[in-house]
C-alpha positions as CSV (number, residue, x, y, z in Angstrom):
1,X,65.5,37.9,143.4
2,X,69.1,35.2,142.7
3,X,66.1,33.5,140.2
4,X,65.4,37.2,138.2
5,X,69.2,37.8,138.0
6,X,70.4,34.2,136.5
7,X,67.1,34.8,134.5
8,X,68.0,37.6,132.7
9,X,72.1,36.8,132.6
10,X,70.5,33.9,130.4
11,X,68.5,36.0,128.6
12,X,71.6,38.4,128.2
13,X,73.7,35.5,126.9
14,X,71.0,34.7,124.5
15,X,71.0,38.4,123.4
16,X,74.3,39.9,123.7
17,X,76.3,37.0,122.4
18,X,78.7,37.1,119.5
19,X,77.3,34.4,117.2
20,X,79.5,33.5,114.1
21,X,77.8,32.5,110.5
22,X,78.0,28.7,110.1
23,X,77.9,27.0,106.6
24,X,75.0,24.2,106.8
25,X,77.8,22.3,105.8
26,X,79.5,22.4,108.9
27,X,76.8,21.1,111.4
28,X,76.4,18.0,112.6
29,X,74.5,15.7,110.9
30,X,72.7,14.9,114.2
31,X,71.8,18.4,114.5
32,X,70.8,18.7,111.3
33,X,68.2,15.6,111.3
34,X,67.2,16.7,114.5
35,X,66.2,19.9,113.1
36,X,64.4,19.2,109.9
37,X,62.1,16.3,112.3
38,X,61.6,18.7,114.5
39,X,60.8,21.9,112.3
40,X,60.0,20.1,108.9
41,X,58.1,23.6,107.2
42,X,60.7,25.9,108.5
43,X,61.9,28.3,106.2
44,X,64.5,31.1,105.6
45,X,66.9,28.9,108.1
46,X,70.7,30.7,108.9
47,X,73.0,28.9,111.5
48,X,75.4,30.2,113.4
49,X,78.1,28.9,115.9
50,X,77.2,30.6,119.4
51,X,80.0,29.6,121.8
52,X,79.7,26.2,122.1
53,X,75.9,26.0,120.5
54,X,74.8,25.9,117.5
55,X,72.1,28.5,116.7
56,X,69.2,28.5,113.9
57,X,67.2,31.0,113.0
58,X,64.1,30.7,110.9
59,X,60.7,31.1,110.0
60,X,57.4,28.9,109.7
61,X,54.4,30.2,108.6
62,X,54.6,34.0,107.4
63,X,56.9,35.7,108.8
64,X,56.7,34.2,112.3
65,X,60.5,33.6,113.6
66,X,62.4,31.2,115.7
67,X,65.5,31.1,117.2
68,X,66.7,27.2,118.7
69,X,69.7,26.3,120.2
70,X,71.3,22.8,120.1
71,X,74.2,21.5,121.7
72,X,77.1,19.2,120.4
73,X,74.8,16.2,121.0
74,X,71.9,17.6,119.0
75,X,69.9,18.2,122.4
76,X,67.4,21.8,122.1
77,X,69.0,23.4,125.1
78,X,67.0,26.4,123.9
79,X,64.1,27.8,122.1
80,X,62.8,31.5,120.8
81,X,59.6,31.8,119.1
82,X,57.2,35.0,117.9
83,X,53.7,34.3,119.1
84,X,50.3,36.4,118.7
85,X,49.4,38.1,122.2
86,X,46.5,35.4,122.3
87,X,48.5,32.6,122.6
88,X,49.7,34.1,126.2
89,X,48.5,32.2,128.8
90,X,45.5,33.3,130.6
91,X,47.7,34.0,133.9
92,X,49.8,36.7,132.0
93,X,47.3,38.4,130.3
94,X,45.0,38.8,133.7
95,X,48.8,40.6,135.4
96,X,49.0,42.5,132.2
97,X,44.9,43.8,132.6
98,X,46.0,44.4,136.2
99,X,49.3,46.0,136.4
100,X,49.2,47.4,133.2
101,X,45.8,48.6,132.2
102,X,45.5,50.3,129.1
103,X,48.9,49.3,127.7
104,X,49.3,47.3,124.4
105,X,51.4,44.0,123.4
106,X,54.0,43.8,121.1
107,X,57.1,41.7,120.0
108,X,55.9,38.5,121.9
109,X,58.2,35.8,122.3
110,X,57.7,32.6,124.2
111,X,61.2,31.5,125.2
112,X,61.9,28.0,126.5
113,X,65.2,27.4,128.4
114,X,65.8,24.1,130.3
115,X,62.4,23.3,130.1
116,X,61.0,26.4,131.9
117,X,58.8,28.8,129.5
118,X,58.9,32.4,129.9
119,X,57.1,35.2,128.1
120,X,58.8,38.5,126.6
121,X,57.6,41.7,125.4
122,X,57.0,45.0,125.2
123,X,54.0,47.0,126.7
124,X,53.4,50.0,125.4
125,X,51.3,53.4,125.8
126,X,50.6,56.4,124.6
127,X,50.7,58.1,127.7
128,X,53.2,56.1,130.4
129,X,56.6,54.3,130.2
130,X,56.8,51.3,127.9
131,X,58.1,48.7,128.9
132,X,60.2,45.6,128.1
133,X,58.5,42.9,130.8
134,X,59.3,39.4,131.2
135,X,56.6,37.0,132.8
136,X,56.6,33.4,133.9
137,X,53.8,31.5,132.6
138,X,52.1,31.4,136.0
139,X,52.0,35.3,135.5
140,X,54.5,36.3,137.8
141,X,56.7,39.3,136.4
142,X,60.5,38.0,136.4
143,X,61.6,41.1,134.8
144,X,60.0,44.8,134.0
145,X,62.5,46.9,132.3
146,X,62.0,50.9,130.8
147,X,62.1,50.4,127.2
């Protein structure tokens, strides 16, 4: 339970935080090569200053965003990506078959955080709650939320 709290006080920070527009001009150049090796076809790229990271947003492909943190050291300490349902791990999608039959995915994220990876999204039907649900990828539920 202590593990699903500091989960989602992470993912709250990551949320909720008040990010300030950042000028490419004014990040480091080790974040900045850091970046562009790492994400050489990214597109559409903002920064921001988000307390003491430095946040980018962007896309690769069509229309599929990221969000990656760095610290001061040009270290990821964080990563946010859109993925297709089918790139789920086959452990999530049997709990989602079991404990939510008959719902559908949407807004899937794979977010990596210290190394750990985690799954976000919503479920939704027609006929019961939606939800917000937050899975490890051994298919564990971390967090289930009314959305």
């Amino acid at each position: 339970m202590q593990k699903q709290i500091l989960f989602l006080a992470a993912l709250g920070t990551l949320s909720f935080s008040q990010a300030q527009d950042l000028p490419k001009s004014q990040v480091p150049s080790v974040i900045l090569n850091r970046f562009n090796s790492q994400f050489p076809k990214a597109t559409d790229v903002e920064w921001e200053m988000d307390g003491t990271l430095y946040n980018v947003e962007f896309e690769i492909g069509w229309n599929r965003d990221h969000d990656v943190w760095y610290d001061a050291e040009g270290k990821m300490v964080k990563q946010k990506e859109e993925i297709a349902s089918k790139e789920l791990p086959q452990a999530v999608h049997k709990t989602i078959e079991t404990d939510f039959e008959g719902y559908s995915t949407d807004d899937v994220e794979r977010i990596t955080d210290e190394g750990k990876i985690f799954y976000k999204m919503e479920l939704n039907s027609l006929l019961k709650q939606d939800w917000e649900v937050v899975f490890d990828a051994n298919g564990n539920i971390l967090s289930q939320i009314e959305d």
